[in-house]
N, C-alpha and C positions, 0 to 999 in steps of 0.2 A: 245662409239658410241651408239646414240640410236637408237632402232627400231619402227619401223612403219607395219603397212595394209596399201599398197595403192592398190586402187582397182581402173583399167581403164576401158576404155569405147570399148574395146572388149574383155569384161568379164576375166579377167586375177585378178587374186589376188596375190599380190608381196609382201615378205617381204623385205623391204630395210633398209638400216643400215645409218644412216643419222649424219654428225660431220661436223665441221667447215672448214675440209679440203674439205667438196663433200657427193654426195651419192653412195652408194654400192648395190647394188640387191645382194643380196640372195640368194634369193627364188624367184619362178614362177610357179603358176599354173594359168590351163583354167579350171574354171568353168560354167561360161554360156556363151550359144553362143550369139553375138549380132543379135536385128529383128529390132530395128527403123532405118528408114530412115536419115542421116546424116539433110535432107535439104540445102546440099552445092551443088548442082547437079545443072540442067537446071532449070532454071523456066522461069514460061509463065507470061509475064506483057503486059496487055494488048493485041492486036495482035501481040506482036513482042518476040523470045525469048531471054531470056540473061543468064549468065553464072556466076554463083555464089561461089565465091569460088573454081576457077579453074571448072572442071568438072566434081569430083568426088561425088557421093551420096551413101558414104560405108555405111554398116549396124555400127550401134554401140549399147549400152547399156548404156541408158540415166540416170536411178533407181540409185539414193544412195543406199551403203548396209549397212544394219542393225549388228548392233555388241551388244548381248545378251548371258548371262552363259552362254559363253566358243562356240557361234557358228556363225556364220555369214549368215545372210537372205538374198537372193538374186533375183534381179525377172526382168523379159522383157517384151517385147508385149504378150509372150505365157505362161510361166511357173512364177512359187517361188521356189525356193530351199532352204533347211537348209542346212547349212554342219556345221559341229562338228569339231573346231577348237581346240582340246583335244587333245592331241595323246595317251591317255590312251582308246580312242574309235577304237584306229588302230591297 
């Protein structure tokens, strides 16, 4: 089985185990929290409103993450974080 980072869009970093039969999760962690605006919510066109995507507008975590010796770079509307994908650093 191979493994993978998948990293989603409310800041989660997964390792998942990925074979012909399907995928596995792992692992799950939260590392950043999401700040941008989804844009699936209400919008204004014109004078009249309409409904985009159902009517949710969750925050998510737009930023691809960076994968560098051994860490992973992370970043939103507010912050960047490194974390140290090592475990000789735990």
């Amino acid at each position: 089985m191979l493994q993978y980072f998948v990293y989603n869009e409310d800041g989660d970093v997964i390792i998942a185990g990925v074979s012909p039969e399907g995928y596995v999760e792992l692992d799950r962690t939260h590392l950043l929290n999401p700040t941008s605006h989804s844009g699936y919510g209400l919008s204004r066109v014109g004078s009249r409103s309409r409904v985009r995507h159902g009517d949710s507008d969750r925050l998510v975590v737009w930023a691809h993450p960076a994968f560098a010796n051994r860490h992973i770079v992370l970043r939103n509307d507010e912050e960047i974080i490194r974390v140290s994908m090592d475990q000789n650093d735990y």
